[in-house]
matplotlib code that plots the C-alpha trace (Angstrom):
import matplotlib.pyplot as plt

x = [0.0, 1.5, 1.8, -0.3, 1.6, 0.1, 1.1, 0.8, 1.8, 1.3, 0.0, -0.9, 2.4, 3.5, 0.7, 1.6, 5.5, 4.8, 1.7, 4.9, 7.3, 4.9, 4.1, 7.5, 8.6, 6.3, 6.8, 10.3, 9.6, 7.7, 10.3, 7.4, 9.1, 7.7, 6.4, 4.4, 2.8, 2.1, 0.3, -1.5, -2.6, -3.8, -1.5, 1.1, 5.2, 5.4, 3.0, 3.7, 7.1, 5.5, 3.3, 6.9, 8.3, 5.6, 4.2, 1.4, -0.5, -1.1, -4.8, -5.4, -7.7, -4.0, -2.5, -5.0, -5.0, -1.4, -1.6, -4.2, -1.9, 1.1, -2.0, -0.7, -3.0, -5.2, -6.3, -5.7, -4.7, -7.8, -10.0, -13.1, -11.8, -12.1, -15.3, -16.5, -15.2, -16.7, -20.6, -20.0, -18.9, -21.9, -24.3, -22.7, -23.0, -26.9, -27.4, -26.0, -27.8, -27.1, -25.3, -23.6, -24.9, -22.1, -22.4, -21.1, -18.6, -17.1, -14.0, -16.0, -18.2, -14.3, -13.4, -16.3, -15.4]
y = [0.0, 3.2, 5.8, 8.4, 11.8, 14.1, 17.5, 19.5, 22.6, 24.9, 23.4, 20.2, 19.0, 19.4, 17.6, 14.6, 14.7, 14.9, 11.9, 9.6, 11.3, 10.4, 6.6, 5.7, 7.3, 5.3, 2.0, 2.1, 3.0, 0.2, -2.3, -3.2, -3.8, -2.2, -5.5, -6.3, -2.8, -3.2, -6.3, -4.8, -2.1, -4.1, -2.7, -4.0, -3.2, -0.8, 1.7, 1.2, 2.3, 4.8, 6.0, 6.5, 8.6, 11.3, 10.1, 12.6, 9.9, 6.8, 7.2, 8.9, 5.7, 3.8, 6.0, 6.9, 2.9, 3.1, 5.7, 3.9, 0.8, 2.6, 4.5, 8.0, 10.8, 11.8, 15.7, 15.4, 12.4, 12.5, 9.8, 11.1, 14.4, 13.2, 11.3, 14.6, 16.5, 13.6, 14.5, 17.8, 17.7, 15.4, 18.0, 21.0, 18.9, 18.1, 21.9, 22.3, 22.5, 18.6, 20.9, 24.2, 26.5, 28.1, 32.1, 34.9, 36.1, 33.0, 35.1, 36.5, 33.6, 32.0, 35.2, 35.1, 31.9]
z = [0.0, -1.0, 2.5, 2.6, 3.0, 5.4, 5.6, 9.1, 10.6, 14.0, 16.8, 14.8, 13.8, 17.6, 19.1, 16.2, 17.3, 21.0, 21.3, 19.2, 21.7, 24.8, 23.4, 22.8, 26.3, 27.9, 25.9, 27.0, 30.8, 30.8, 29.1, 25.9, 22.7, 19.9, 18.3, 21.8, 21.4, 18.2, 19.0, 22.0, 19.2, 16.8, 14.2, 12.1, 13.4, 11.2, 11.9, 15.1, 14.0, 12.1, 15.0, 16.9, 14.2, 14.9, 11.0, 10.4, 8.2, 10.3, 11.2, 14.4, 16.2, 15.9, 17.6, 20.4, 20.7, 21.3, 23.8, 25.5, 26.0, 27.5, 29.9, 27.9, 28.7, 26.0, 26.6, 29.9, 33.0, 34.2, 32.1, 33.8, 32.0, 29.3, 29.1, 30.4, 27.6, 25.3, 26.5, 26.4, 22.9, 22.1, 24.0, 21.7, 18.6, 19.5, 19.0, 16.2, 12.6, 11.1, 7.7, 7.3, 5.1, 3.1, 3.3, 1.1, 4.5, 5.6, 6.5, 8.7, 10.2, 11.4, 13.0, 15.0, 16.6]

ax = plt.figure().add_subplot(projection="3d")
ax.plot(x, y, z, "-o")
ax.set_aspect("equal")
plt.show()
């Protein structure tokens, strides 16, 4: 299969290089080899490999799986955080119109936010 290139930038690229900084961190504190992690993920070695080399285009529910195994926080250390964070998300998301309507002042709409 031919790898996906992903390009990021900002805040992006440093939360991608510091999750693959954090798992491998961890994986090492806790004496795992990358192929047992990669097994525990459900993932191949290599994009576990590639999940360790901060790669931008290995699908995100790999890497949270990762994180998971090696008990990295995700958002924050408090799981009950983040299930929080999940229903309020849900809750927002409920409100919200099911499409976007595209307007003449986008530019503006964004600012807004």
């Amino acid at each position: 299969m031919a790898k996906r290139h992903v390009t990021t930038k900002g805040a992006s690229r440093d939360a991608v290089i510091a999750l693959g900084q954090i798992i491998r961190i961890l994986r090492k504190k806790q004496g795992i080899t990358i192929e047992e992690l990669a097994r525990r993920s459900h993932v191949s070695k290599q994009t576990m490999i590639n999940i360790e080399k901060r790669s931008p285009g290995v699908a995100i529910g790999n890497v949270f799986n990762a994180a998971v195994e090696v008990d990295a926080p995700l958002f924050s250390p408090d799981e009950a955080e983040i299930a929080r964070l999940r229903r309020r998300g849900e809750e927002t998301l409920s409100l919200m119109p099911a499409r976007v309507e595209v307007s003449g002042d986008r530019d503006h709409e964004l600012a807004a936010l």
